[in-house]
PDB file with SEQRES, HELIX, SHEET and CRYST1 records, atoms N, CA, C and O in Angstrom:
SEQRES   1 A   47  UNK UNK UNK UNK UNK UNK UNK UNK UNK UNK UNK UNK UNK          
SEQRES   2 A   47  UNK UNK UNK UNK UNK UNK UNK UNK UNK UNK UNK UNK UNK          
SEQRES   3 A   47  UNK UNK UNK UNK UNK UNK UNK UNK UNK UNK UNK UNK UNK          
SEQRES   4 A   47  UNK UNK UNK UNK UNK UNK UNK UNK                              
HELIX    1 AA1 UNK A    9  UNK A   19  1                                  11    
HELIX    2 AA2 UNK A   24  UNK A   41  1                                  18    
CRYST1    1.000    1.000    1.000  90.00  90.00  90.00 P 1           1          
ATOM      1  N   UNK A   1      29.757 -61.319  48.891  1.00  0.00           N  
ATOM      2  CA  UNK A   1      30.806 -60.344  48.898  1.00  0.00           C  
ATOM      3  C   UNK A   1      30.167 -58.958  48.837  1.00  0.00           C  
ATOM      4  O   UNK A   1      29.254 -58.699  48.053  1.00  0.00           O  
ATOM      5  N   UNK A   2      30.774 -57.926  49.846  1.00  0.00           N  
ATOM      6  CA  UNK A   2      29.802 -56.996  49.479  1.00  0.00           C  
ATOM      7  C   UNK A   2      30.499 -56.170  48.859  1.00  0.00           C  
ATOM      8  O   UNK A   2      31.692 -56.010  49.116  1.00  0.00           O  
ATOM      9  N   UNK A   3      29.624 -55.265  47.595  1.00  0.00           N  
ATOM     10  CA  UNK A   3      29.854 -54.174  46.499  1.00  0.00           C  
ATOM     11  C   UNK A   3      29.616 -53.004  46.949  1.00  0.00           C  
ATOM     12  O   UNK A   3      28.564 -52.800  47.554  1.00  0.00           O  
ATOM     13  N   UNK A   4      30.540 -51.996  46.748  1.00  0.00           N  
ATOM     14  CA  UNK A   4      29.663 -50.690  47.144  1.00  0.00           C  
ATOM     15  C   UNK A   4      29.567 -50.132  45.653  1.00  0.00           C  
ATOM     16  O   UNK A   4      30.440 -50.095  44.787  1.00  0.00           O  
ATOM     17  N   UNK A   5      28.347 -49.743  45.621  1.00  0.00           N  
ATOM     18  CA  UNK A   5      27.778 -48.713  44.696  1.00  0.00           C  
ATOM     19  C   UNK A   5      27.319 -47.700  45.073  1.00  0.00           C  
ATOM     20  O   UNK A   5      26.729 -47.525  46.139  1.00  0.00           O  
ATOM     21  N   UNK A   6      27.608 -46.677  43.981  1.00  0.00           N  
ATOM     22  CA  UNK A   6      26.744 -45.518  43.923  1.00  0.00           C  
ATOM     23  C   UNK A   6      25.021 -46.087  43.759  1.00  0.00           C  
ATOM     24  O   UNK A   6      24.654 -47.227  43.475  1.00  0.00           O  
ATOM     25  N   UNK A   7      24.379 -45.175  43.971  1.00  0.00           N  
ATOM     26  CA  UNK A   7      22.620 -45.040  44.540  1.00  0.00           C  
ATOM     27  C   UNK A   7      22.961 -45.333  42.998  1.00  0.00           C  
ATOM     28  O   UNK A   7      23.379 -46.464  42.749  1.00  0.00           O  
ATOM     29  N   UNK A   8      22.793 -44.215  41.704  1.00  0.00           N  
ATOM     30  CA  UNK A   8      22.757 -43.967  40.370  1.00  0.00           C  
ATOM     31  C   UNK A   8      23.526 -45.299  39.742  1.00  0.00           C  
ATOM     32  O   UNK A   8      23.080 -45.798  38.709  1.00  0.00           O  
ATOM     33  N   UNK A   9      24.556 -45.794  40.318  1.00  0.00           N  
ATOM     34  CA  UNK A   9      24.555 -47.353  39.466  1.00  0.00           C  
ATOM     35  C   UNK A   9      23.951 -48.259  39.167  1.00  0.00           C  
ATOM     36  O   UNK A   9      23.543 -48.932  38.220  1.00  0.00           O  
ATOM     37  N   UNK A  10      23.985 -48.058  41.034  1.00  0.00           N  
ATOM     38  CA  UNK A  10      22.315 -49.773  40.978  1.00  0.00           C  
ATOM     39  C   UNK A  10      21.777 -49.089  40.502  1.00  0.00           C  
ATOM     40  O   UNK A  10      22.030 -49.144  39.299  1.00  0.00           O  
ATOM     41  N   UNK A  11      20.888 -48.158  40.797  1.00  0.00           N  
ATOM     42  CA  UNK A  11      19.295 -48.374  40.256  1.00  0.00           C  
ATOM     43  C   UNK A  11      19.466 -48.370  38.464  1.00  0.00           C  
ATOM     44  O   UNK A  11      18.450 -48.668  37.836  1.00  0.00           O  
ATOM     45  N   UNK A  12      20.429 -48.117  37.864  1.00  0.00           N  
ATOM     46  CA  UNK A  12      20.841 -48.662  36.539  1.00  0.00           C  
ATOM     47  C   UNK A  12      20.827 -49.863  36.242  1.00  0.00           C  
ATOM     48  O   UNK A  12      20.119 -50.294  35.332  1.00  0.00           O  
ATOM     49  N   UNK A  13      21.660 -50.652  37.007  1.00  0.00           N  
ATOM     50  CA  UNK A  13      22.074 -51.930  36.681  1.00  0.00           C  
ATOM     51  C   UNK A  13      20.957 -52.599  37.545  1.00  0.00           C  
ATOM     52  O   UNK A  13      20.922 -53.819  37.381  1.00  0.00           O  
ATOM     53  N   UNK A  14      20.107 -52.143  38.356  1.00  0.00           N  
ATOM     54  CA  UNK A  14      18.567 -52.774  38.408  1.00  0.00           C  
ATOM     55  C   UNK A  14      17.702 -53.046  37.396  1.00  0.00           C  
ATOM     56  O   UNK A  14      17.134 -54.109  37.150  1.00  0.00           O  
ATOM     57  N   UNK A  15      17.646 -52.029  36.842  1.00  0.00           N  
ATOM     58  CA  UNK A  15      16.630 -51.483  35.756  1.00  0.00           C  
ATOM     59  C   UNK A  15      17.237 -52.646  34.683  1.00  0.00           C  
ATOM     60  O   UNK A  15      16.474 -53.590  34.480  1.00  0.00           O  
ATOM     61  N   UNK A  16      18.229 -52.662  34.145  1.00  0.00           N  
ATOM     62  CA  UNK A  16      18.997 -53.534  33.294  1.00  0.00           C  
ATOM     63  C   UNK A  16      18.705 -54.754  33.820  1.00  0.00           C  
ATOM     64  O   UNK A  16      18.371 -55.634  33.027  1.00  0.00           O  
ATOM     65  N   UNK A  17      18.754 -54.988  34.911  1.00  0.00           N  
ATOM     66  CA  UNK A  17      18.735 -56.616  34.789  1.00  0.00           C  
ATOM     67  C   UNK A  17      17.127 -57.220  34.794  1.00  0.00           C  
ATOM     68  O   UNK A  17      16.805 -58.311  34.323  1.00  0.00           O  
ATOM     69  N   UNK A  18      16.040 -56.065  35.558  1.00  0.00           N  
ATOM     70  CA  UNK A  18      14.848 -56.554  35.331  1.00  0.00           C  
ATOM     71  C   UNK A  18      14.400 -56.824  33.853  1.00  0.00           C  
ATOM     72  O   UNK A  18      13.743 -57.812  33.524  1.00  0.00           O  
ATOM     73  N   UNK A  19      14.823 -55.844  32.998  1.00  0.00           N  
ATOM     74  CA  UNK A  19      14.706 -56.271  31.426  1.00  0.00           C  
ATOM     75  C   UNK A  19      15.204 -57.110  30.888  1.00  0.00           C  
ATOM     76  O   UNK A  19      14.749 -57.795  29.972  1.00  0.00           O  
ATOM     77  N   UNK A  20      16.097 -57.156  31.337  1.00  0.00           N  
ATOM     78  CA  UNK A  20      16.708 -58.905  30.984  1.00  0.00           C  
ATOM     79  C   UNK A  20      16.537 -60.257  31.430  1.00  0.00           C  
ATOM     80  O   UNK A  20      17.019 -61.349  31.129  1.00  0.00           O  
ATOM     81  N   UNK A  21      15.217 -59.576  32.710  1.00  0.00           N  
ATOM     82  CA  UNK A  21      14.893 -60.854  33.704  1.00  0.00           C  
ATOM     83  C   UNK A  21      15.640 -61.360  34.349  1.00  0.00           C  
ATOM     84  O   UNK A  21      15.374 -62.511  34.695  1.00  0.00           O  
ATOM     85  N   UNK A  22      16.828 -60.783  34.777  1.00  0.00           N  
ATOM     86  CA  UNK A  22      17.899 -61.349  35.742  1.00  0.00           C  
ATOM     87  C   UNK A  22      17.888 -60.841  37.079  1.00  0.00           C  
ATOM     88  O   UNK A  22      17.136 -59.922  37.405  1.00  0.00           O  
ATOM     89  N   UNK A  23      18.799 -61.472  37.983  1.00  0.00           N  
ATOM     90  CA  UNK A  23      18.441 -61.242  39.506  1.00  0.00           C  
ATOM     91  C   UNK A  23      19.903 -59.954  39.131  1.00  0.00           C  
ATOM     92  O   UNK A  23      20.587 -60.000  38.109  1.00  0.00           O  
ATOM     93  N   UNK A  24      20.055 -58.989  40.179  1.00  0.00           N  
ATOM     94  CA  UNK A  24      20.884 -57.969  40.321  1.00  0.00           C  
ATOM     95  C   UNK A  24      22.438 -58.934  40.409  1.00  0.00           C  
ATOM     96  O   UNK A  24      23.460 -58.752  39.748  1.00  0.00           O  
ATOM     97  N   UNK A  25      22.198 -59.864  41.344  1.00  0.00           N  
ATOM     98  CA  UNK A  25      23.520 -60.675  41.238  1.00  0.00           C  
ATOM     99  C   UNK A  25      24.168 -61.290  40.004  1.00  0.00           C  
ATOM    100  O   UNK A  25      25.369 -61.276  39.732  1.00  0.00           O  
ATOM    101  N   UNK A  26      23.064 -61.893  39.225  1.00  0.00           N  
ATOM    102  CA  UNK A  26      23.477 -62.518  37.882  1.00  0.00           C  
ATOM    103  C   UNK A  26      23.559 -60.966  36.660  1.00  0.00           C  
ATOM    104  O   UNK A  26      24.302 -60.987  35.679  1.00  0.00           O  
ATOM    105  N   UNK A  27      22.775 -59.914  36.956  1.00  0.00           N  
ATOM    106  CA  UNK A  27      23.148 -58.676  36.084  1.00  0.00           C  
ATOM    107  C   UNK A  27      24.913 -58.802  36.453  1.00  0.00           C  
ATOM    108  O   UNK A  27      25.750 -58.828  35.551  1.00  0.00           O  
ATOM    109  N   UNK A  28      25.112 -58.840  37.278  1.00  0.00           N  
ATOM    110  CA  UNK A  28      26.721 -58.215  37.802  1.00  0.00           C  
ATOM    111  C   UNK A  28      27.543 -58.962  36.991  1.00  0.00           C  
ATOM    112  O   UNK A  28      28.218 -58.601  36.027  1.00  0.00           O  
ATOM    113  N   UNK A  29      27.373 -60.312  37.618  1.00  0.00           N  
ATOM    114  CA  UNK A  29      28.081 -61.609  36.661  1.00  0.00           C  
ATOM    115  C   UNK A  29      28.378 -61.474  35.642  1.00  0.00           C  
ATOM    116  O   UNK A  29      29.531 -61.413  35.216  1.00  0.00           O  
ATOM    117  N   UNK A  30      26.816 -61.358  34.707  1.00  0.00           N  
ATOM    118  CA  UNK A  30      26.960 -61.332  33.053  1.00  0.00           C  
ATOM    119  C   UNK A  30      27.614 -59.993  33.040  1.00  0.00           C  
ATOM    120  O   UNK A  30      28.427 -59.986  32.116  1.00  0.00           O  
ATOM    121  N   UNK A  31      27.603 -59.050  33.569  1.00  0.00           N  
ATOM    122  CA  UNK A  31      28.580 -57.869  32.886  1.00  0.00           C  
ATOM    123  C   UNK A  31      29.954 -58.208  32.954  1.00  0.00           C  
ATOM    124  O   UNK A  31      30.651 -58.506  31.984  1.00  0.00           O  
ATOM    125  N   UNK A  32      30.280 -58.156  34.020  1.00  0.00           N  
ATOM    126  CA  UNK A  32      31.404 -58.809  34.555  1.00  0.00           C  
ATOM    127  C   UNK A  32      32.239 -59.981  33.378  1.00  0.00           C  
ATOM    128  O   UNK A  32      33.448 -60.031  33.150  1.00  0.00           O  
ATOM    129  N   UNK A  33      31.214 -60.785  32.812  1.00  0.00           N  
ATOM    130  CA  UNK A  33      31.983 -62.051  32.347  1.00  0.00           C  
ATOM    131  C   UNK A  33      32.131 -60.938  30.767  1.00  0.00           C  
ATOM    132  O   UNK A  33      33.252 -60.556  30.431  1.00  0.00           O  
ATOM    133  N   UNK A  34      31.228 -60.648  30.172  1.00  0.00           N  
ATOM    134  CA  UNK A  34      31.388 -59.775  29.032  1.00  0.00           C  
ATOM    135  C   UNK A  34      32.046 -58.871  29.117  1.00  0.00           C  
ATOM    136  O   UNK A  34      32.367 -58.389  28.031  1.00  0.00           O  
ATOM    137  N   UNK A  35      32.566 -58.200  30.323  1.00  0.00           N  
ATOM    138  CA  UNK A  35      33.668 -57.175  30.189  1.00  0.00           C  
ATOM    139  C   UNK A  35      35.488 -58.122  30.339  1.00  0.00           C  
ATOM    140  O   UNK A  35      36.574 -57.735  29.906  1.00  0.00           O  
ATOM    141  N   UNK A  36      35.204 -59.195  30.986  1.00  0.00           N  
ATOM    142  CA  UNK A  36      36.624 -60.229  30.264  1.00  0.00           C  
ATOM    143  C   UNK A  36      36.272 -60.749  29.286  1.00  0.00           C  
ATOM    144  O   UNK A  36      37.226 -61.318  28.755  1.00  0.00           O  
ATOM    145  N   UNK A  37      35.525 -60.839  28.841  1.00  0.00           N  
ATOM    146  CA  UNK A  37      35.785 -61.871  27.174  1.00  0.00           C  
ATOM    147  C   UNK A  37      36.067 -60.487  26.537  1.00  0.00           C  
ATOM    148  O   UNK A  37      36.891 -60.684  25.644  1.00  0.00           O  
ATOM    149  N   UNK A  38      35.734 -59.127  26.605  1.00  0.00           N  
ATOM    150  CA  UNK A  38      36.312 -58.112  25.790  1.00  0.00           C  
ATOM    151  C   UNK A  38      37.743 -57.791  25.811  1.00  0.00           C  
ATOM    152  O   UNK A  38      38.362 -57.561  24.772  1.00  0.00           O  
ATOM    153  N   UNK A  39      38.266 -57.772  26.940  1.00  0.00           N  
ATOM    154  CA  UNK A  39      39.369 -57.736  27.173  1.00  0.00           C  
ATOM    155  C   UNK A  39      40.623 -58.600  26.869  1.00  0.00           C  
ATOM    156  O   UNK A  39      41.789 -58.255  26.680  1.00  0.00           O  
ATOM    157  N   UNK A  40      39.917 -60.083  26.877  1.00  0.00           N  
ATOM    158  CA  UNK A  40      40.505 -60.951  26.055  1.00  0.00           C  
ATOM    159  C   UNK A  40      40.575 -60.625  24.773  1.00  0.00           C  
ATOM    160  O   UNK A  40      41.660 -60.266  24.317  1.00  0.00           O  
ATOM    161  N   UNK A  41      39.644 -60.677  24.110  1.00  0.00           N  
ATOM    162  CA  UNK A  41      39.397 -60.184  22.754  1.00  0.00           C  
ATOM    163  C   UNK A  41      40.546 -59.642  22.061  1.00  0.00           C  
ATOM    164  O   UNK A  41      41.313 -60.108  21.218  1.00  0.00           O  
ATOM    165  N   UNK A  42      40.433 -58.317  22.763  1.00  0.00           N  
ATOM    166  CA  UNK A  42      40.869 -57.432  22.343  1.00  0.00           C  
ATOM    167  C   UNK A  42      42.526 -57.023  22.854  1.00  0.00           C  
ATOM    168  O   UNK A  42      43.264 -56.183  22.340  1.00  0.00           O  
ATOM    169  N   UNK A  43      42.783 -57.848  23.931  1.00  0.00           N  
ATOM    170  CA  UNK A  43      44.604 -57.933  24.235  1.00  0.00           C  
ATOM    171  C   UNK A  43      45.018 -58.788  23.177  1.00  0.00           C  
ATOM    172  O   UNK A  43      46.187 -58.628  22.826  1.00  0.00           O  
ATOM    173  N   UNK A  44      44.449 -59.536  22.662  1.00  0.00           N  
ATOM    174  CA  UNK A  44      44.612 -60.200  21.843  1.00  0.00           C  
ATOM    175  C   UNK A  44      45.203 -59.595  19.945  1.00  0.00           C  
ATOM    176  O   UNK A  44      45.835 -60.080  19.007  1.00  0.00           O  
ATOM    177  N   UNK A  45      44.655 -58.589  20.198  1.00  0.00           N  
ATOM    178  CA  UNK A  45      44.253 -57.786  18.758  1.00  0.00           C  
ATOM    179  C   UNK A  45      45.892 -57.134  18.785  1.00  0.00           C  
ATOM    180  O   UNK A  45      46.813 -57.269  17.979  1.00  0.00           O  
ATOM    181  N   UNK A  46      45.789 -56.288  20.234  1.00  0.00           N  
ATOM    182  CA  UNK A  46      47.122 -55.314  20.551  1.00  0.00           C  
ATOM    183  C   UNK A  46      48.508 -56.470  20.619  1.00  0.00           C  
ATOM    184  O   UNK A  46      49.563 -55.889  20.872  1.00  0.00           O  
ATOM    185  N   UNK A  47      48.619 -57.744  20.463  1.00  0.00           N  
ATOM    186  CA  UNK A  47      49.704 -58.249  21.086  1.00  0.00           C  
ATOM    187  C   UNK A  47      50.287 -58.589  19.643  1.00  0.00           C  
ATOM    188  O   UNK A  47      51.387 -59.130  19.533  1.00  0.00           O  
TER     189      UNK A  47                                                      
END                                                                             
């Protein structure tokens, strides 16, 4: 699927995932899945 990013994202979320040893695709994922389990979380809190 293709993403458009800003130049200044990726090379963020590059940098991030080489430290974490992840491929840029699985950086995306794991953010991705941790930004819904927050959201769950936390609709949860407000309801």
């Amino acid at each position: 699927m293709p993403l458009r990013l800003s130049a200044t994202l990726w090379n963020e979320i590059a940098q991030w995932a080489e430290e974490d040893f992840r491929s840029m695709n699985g950086q995306i994922e794991y953010l991705l899945t941790e930004c819904v389990k927050y959201r769950k979380k936390h609709r949860k809190k407000e309801e």
